[in-house]
Every structure is written in structure tokens, then in C-alpha cells.
PyMOL Python script that loads the backbone (N, CA, C, O; Angstrom):
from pymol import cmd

cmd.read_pdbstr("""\
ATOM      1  N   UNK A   1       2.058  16.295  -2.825  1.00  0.00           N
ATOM      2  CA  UNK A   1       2.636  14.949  -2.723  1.00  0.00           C
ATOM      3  C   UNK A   1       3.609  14.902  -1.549  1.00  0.00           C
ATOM      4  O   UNK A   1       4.451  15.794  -1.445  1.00  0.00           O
ATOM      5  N   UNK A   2       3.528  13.748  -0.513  1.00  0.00           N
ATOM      6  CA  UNK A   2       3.881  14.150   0.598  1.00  0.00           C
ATOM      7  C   UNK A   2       5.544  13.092  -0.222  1.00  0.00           C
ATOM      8  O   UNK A   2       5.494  12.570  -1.335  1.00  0.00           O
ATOM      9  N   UNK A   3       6.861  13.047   0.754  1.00  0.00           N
ATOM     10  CA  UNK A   3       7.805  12.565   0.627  1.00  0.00           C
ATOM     11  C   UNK A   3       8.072  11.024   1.043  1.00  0.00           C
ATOM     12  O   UNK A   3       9.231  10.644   1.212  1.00  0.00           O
ATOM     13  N   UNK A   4       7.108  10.251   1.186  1.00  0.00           N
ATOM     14  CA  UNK A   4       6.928   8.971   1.300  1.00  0.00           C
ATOM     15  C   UNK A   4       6.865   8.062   0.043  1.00  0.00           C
ATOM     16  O   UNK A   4       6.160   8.391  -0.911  1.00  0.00           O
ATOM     17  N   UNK A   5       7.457   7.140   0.039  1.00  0.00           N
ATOM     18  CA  UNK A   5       8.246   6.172  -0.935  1.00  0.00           C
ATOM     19  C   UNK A   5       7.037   5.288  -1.640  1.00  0.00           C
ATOM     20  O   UNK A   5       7.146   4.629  -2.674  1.00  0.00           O
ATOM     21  N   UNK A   6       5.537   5.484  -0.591  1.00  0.00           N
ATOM     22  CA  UNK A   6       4.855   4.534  -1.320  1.00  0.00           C
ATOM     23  C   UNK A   6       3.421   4.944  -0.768  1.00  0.00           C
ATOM     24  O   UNK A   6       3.199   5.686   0.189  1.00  0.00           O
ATOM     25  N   UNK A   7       2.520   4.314  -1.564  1.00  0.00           N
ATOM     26  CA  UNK A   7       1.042   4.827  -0.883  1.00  0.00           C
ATOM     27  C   UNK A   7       0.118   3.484  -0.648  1.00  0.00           C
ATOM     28  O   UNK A   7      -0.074   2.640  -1.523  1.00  0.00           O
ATOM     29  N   UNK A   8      -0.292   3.444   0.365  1.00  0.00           N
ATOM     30  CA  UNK A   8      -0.970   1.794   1.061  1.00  0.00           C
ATOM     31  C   UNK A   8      -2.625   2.484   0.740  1.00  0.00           C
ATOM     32  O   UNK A   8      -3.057   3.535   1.214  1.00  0.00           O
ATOM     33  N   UNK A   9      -3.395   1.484  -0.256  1.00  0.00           N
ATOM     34  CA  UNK A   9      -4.688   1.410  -0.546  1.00  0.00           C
ATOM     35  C   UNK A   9      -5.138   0.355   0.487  1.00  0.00           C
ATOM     36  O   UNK A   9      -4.583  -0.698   0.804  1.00  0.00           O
ATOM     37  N   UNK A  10      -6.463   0.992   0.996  1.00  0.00           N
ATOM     38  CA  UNK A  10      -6.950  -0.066   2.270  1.00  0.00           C
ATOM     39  C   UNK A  10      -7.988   0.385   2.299  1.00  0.00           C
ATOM     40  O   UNK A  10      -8.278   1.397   1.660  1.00  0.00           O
ATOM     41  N   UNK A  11      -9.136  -0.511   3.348  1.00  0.00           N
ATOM     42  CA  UNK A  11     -10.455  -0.374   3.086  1.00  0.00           C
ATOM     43  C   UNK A  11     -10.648  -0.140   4.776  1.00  0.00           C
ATOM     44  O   UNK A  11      -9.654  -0.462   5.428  1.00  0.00           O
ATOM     45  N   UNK A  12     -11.713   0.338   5.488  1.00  0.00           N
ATOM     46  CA  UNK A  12     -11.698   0.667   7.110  1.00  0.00           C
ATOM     47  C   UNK A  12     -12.070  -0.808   8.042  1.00  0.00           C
ATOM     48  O   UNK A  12     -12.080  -0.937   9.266  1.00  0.00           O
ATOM     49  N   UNK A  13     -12.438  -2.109   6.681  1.00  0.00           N
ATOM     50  CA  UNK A  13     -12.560  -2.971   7.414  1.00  0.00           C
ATOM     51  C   UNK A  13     -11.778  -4.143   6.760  1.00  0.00           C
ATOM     52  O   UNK A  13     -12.333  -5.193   6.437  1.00  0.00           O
ATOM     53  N   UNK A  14     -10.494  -3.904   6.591  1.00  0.00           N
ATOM     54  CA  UNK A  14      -9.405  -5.061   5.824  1.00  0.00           C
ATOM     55  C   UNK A  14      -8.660  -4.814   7.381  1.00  0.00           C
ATOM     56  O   UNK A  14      -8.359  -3.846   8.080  1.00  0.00           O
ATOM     57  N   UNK A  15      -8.543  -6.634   7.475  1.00  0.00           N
ATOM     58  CA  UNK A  15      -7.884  -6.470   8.595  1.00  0.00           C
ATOM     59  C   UNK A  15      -6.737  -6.936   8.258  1.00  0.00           C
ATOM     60  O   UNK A  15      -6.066  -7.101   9.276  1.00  0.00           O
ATOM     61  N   UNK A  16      -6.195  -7.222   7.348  1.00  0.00           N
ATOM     62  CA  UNK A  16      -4.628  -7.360   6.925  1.00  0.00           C
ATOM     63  C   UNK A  16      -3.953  -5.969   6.630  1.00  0.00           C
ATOM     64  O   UNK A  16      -2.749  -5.725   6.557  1.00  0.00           O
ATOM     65  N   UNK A  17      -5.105  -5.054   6.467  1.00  0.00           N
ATOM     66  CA  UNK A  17      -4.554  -3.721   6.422  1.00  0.00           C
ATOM     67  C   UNK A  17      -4.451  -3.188   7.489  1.00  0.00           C
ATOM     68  O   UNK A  17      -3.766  -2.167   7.533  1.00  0.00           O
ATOM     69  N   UNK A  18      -4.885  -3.526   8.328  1.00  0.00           N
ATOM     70  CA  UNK A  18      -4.801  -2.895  10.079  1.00  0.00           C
ATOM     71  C   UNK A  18      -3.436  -3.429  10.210  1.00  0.00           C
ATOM     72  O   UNK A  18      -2.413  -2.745  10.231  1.00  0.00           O
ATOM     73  N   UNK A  19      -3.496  -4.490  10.280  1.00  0.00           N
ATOM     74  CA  UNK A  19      -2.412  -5.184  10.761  1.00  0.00           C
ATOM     75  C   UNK A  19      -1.218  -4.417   9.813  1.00  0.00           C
ATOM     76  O   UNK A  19      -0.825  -3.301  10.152  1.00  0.00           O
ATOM     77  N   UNK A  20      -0.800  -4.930   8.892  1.00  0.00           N
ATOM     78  CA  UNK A  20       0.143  -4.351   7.795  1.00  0.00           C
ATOM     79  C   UNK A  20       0.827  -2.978   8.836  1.00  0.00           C
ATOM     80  O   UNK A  20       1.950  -2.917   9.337  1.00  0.00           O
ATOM     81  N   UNK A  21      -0.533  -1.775   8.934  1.00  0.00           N
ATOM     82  CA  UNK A  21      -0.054  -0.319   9.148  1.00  0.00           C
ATOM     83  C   UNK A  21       0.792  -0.825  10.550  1.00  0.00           C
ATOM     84  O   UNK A  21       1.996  -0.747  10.795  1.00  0.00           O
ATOM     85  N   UNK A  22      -0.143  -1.281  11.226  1.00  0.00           N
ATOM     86  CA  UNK A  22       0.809  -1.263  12.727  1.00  0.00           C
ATOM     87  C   UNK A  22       2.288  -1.855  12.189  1.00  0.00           C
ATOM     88  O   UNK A  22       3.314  -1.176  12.149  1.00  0.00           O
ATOM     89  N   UNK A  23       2.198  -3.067  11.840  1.00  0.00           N
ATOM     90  CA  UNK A  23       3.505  -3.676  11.495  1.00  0.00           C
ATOM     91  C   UNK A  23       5.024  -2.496  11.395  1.00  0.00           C
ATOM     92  O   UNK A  23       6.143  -2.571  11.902  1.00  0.00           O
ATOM     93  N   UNK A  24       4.275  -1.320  10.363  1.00  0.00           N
ATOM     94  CA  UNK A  24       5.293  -0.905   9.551  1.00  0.00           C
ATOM     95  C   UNK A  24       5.647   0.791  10.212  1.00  0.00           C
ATOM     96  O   UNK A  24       6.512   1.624   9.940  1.00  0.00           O
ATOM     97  N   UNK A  25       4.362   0.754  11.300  1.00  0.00           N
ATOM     98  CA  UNK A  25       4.586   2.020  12.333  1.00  0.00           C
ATOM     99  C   UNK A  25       5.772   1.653  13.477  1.00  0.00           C
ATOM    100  O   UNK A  25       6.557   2.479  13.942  1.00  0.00           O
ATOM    101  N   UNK A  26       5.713   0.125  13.843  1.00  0.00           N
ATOM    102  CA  UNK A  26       6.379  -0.106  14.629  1.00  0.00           C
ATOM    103  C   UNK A  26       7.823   0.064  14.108  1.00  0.00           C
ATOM    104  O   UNK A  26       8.792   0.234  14.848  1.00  0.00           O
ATOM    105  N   UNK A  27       7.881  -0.014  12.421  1.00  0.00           N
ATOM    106  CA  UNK A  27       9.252  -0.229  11.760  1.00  0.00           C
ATOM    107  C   UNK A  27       9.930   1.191  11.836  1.00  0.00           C
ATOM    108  O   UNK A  27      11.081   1.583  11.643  1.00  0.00           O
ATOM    109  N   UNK A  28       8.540   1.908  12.259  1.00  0.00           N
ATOM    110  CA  UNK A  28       9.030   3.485  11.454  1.00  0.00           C
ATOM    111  C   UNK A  28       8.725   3.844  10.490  1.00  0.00           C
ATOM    112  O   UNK A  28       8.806   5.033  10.181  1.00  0.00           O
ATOM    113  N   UNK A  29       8.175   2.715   9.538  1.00  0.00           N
ATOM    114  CA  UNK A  29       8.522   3.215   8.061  1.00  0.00           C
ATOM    115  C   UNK A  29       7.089   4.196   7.888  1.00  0.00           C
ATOM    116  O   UNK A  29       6.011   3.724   8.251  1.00  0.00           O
ATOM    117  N   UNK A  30       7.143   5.152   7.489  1.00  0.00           N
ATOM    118  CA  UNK A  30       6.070   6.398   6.557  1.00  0.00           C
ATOM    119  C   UNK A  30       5.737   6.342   5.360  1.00  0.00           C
ATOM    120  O   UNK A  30       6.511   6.428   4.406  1.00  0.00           O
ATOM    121  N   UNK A  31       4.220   6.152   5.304  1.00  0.00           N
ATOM    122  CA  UNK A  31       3.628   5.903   4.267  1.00  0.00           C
ATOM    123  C   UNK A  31       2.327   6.943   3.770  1.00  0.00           C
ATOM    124  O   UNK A  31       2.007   7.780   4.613  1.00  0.00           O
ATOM    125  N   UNK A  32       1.830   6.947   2.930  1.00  0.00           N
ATOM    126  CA  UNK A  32       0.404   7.416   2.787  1.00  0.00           C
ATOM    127  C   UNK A  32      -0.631   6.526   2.782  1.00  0.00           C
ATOM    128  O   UNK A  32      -0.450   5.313   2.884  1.00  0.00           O
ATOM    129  N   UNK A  33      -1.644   7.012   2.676  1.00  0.00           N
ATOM    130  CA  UNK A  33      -3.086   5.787   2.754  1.00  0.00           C
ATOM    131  C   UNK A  33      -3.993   6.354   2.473  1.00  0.00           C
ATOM    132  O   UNK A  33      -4.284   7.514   2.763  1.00  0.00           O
ATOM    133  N   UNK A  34      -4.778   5.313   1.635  1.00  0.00           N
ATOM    134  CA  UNK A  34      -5.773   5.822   0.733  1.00  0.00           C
ATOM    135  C   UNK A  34      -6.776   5.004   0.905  1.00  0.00           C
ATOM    136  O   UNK A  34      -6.671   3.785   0.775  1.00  0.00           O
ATOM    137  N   UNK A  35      -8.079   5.746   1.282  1.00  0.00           N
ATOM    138  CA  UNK A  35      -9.332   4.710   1.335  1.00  0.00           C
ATOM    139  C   UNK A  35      -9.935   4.096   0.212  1.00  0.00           C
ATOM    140  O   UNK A  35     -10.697   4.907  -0.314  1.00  0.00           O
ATOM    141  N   UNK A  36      -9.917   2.896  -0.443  1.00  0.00           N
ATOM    142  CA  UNK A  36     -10.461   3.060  -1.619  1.00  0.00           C
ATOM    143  C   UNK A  36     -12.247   3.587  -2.076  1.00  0.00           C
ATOM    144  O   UNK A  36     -12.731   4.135  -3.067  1.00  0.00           O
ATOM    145  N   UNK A  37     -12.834   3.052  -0.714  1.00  0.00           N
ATOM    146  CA  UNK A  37     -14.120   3.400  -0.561  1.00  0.00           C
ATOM    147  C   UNK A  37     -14.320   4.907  -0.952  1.00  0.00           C
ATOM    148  O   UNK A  37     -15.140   5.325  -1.769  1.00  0.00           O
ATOM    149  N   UNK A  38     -13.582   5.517  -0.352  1.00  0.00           N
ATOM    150  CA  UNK A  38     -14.078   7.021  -0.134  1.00  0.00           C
ATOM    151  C   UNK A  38     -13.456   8.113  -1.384  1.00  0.00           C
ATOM    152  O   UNK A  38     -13.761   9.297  -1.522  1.00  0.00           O
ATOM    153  N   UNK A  39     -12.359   7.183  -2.342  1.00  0.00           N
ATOM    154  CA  UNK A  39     -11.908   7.972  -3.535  1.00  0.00           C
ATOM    155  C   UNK A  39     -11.844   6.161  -4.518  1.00  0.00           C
ATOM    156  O   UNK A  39     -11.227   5.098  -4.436  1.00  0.00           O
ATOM    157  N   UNK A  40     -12.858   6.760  -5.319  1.00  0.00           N
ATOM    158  CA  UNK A  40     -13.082   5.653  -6.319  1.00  0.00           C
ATOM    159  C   UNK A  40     -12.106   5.764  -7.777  1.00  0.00           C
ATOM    160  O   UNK A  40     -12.315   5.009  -8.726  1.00  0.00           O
ATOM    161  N   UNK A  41     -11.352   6.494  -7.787  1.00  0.00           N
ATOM    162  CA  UNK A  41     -10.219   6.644  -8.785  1.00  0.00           C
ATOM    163  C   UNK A  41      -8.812   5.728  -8.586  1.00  0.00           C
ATOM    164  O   UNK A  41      -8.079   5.362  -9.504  1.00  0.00           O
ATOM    165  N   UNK A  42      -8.615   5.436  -7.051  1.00  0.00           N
ATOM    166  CA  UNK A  42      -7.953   4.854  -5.821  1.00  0.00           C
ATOM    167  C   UNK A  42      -8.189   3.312  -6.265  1.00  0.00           C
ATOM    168  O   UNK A  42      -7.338   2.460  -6.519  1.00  0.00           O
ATOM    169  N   UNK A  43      -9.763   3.201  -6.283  1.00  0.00           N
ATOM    170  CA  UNK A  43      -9.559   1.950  -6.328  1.00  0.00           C
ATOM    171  C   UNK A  43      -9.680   1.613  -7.931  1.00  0.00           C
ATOM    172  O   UNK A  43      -9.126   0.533  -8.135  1.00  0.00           O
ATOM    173  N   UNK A  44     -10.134   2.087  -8.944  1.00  0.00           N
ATOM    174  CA  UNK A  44      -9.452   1.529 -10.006  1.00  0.00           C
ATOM    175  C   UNK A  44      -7.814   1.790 -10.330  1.00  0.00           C
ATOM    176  O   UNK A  44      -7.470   1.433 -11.457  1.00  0.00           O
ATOM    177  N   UNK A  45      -6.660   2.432  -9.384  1.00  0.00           N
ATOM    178  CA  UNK A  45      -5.846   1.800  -9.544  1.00  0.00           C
ATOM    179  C   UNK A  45      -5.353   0.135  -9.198  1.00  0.00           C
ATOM    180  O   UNK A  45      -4.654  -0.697  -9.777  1.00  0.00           O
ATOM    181  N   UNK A  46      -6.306   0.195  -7.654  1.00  0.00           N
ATOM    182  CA  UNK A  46      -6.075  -1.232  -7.296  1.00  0.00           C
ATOM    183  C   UNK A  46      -6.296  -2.333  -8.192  1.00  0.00           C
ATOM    184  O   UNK A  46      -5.715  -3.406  -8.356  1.00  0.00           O
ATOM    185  N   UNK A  47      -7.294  -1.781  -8.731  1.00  0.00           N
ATOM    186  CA  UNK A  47      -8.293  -2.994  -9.655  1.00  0.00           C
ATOM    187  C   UNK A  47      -6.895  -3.509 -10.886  1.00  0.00           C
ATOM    188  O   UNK A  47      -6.516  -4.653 -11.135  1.00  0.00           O
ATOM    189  N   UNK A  48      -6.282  -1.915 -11.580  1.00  0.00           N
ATOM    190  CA  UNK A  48      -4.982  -2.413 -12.439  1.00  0.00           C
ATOM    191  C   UNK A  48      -4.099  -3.256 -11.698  1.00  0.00           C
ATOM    192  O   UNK A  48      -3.812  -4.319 -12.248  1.00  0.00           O
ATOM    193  N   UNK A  49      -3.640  -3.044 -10.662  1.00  0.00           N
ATOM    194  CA  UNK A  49      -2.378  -3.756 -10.026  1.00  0.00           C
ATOM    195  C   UNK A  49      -2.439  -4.937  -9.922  1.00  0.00           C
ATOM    196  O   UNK A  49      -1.432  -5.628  -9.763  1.00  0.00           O
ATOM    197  N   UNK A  50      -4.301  -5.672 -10.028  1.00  0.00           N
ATOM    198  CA  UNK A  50      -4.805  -7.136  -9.129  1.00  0.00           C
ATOM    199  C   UNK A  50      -5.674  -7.540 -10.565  1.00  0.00           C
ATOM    200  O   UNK A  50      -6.276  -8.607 -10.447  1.00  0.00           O
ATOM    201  N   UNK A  51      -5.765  -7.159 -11.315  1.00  0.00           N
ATOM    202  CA  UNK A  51      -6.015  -8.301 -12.533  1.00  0.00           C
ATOM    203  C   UNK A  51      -8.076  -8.147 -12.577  1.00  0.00           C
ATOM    204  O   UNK A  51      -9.027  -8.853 -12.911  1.00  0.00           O
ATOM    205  N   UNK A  52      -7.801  -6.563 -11.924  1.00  0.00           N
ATOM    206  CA  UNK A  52      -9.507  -6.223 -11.572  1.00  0.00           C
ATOM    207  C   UNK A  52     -10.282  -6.469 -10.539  1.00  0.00           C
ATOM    208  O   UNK A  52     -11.432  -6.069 -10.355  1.00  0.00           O
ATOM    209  N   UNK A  53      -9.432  -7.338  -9.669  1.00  0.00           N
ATOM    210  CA  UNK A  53      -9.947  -7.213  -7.969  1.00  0.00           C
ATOM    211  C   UNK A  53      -9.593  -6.066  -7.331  1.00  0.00           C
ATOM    212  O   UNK A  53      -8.631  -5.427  -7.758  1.00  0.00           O
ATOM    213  N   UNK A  54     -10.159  -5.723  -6.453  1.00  0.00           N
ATOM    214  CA  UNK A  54      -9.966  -4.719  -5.716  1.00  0.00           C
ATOM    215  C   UNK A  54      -9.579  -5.104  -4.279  1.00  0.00           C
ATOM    216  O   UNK A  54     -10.251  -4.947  -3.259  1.00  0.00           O
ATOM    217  N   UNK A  55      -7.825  -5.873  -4.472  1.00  0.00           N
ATOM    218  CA  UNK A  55      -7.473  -6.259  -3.495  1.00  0.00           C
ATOM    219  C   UNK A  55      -6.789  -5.580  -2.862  1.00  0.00           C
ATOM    220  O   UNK A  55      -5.892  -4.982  -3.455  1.00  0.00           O
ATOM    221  N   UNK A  56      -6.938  -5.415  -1.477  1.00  0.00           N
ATOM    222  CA  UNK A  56      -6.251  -4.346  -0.314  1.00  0.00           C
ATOM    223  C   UNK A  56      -5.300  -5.156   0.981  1.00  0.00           C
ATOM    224  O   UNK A  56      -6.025  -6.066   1.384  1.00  0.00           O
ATOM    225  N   UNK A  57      -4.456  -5.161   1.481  1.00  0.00           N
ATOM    226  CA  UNK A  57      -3.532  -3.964   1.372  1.00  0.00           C
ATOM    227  C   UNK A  57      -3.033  -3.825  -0.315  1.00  0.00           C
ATOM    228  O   UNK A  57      -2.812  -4.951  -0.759  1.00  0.00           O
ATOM    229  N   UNK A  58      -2.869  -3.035  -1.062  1.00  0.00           N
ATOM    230  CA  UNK A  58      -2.329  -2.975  -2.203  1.00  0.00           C
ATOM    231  C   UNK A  58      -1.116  -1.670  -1.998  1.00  0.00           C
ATOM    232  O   UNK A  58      -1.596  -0.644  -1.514  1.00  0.00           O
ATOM    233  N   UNK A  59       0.088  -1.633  -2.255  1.00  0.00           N
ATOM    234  CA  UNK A  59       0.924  -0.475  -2.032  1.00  0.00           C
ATOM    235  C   UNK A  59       1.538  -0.615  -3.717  1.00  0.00           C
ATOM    236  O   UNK A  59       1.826  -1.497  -4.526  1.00  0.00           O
ATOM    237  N   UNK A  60       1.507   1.160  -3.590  1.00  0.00           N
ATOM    238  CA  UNK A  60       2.015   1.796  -4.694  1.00  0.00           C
ATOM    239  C   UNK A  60       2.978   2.636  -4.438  1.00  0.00           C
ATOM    240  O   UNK A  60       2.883   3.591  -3.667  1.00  0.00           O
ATOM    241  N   UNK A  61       4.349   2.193  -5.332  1.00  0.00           N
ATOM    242  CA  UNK A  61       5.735   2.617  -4.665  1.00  0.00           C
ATOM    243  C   UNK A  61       5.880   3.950  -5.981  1.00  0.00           C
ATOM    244  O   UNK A  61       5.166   4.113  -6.971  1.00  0.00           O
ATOM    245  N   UNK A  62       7.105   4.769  -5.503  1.00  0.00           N
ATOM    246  CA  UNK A  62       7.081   6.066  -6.231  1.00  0.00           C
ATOM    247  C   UNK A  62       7.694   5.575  -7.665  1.00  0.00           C
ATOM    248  O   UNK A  62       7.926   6.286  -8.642  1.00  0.00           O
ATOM    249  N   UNK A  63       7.936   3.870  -7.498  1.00  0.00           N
ATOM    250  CA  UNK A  63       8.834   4.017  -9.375  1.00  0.00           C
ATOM    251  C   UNK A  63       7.754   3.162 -10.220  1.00  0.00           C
ATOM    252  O   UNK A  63       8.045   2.496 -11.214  1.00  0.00           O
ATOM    253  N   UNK A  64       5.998   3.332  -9.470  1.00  0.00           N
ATOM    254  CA  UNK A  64       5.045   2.820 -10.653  1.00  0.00           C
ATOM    255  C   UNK A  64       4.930   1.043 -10.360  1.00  0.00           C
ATOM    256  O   UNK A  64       4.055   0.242 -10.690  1.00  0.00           O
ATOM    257  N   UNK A  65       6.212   0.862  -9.605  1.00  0.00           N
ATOM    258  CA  UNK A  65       5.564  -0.581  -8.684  1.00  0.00           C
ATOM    259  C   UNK A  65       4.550  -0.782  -7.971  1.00  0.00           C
ATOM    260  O   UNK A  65       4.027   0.103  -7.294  1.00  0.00           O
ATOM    261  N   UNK A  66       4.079  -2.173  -8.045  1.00  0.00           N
ATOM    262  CA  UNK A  66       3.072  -2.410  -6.976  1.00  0.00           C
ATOM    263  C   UNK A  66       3.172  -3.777  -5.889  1.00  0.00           C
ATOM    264  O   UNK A  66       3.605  -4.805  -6.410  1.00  0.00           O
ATOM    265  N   UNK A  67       2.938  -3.821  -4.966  1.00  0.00           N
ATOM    266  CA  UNK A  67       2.941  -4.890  -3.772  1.00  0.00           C
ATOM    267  C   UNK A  67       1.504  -5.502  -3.828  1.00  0.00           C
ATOM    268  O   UNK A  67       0.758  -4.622  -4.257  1.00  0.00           O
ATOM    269  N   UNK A  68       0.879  -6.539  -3.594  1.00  0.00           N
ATOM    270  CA  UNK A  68      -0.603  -6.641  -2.439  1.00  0.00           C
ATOM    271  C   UNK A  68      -0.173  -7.660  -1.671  1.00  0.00           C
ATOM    272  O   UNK A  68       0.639  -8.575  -1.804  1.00  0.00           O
ATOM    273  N   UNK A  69      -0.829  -7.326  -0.929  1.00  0.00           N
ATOM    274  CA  UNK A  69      -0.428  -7.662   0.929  1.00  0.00           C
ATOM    275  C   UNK A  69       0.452  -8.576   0.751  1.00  0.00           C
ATOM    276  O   UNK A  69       0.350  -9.775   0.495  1.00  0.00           O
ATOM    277  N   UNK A  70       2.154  -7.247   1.064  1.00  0.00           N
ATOM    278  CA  UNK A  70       2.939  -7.916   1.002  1.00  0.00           C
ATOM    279  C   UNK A  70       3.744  -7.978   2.849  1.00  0.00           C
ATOM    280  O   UNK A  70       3.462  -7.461   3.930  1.00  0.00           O
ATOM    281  N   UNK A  71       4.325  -8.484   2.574  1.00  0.00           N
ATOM    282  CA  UNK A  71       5.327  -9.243   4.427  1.00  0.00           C
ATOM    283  C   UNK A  71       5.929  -7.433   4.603  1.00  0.00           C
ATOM    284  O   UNK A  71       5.919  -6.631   3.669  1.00  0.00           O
ATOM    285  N   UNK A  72       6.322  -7.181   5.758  1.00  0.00           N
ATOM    286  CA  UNK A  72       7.290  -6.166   6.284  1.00  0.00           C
ATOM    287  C   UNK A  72       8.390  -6.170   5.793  1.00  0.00           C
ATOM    288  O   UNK A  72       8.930  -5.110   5.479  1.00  0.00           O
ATOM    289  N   UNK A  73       8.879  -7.157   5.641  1.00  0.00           N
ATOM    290  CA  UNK A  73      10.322  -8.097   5.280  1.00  0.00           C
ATOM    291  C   UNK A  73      10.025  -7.558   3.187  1.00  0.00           C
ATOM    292  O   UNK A  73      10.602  -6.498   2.945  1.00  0.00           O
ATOM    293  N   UNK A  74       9.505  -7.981   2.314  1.00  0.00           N
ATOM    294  CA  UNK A  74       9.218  -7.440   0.864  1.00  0.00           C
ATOM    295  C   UNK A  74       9.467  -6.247   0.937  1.00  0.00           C
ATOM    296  O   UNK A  74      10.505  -5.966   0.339  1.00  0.00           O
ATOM    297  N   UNK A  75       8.807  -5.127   1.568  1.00  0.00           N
ATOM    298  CA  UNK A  75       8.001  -4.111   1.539  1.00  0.00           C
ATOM    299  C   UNK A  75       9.483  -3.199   1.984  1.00  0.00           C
ATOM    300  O   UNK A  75       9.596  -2.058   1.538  1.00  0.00           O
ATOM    301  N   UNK A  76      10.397  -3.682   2.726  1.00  0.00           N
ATOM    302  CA  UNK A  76      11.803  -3.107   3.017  1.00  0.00           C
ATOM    303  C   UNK A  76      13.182  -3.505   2.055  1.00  0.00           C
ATOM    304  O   UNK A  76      14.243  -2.918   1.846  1.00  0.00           O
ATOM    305  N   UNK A  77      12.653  -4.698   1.625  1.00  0.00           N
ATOM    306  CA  UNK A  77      13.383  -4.771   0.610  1.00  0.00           C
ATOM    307  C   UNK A  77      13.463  -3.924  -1.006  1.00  0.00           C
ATOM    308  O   UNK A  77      14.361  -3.500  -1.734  1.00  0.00           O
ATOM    309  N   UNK A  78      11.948  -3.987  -1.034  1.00  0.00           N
ATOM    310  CA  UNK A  78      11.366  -2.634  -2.445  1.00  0.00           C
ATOM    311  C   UNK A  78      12.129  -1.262  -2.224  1.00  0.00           C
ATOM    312  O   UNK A  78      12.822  -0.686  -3.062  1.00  0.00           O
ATOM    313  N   UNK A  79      11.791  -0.743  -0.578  1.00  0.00           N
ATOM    314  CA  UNK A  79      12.164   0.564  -0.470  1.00  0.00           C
ATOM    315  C   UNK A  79      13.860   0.865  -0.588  1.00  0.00           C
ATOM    316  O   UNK A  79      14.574   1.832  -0.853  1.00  0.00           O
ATOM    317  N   UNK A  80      14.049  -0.626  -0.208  1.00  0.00           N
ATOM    318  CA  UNK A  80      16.036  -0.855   0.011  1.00  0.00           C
ATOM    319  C   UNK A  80      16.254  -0.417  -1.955  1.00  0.00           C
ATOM    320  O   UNK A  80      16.995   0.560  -2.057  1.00  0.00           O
ATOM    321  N   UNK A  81      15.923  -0.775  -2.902  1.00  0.00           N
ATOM    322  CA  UNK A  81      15.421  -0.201  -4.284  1.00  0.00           C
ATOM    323  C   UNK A  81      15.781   0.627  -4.682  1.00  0.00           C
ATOM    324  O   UNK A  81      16.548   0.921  -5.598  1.00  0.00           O
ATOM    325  N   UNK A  82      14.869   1.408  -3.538  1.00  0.00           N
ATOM    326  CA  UNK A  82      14.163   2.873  -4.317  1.00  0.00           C
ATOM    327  C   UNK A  82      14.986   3.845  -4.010  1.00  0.00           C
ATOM    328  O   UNK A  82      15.119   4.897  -4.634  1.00  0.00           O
ATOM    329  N   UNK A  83      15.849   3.339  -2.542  1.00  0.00           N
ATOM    330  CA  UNK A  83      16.854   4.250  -2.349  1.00  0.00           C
ATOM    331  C   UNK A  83      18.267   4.872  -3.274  1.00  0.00           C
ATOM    332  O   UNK A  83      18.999   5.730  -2.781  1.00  0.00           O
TER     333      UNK A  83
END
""", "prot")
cmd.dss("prot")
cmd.show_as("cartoon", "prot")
cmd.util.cbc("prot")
cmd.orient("prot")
């Protein structure tokens, strides 16, 4: 388990998830990422967080919270939280 505050579920062709990562590289902020395609355990967490969609960006924070495609601006406020 790496030391990052949260883990970003994304698919190789969600482009709110492209976008999202750059957003939050530019912030600095460090995350993990998980394909849901390629680990199907991944995405039935998504499926819990979204009411059984398998909606992406979906982030999973270390206190069992969840985001989907949330703003830069949310996503710093959660981690402001966790600290």
C-alpha cells in the first residue's frame, strides 16, 4: 500500500479521467490509479460507491470515503480532512 491519501478508479478512455489526473499532477497532489477494466474487483467497488454504475473518475480516500468526478477544489478539501 503505497502512502497516498486516495486511489482514482478510471477507465483508458474516460476523458474526465484524463483530465482530472493532469489537473491534480499540476497540483502535486499523489495518488494511485486503478484500471477498472483490467482488475474487475476495482470495479465492483465503483459499482458500490455509484448505486451500481460503474462511474469513473471515482476516488477512494484512506477513511472508506468516496468522490465521482469530483472538482480539484472537493478533492483538496477531503484531503484538508484526512490530514
Amino acid at each position: 500500500m503505497s502512502d497516498n491519501q486516495f486511489t482514482m478508479f478510471t477507465t483508458p478512455w474516460c476523458g474526465y479521467c484524463h483530465r482530472l489526473k493532469s489537473q491534480l499532477d499540476r497540483e502535486g497532489i499523489t495518488f494511485d490509479i486503478v484500471d477498472i477494466e483490467q482488475q474487475p474487483d476495482a470495479a465492483f467497488t465503483v459499482e458500490q460507491a455509484n448505486g451500481g454504475n460503474q462511474t469513473v473518475p471515482t476516488l477512494l480516500f484512506t477513511d472508506g470515503s468516496t468522490l465521482t468526478n469530483p472538482s480539484v477544489a472537493q478533492i483538496k478539501e477531503k484531503l484538508a480532512t484526512l490530514s
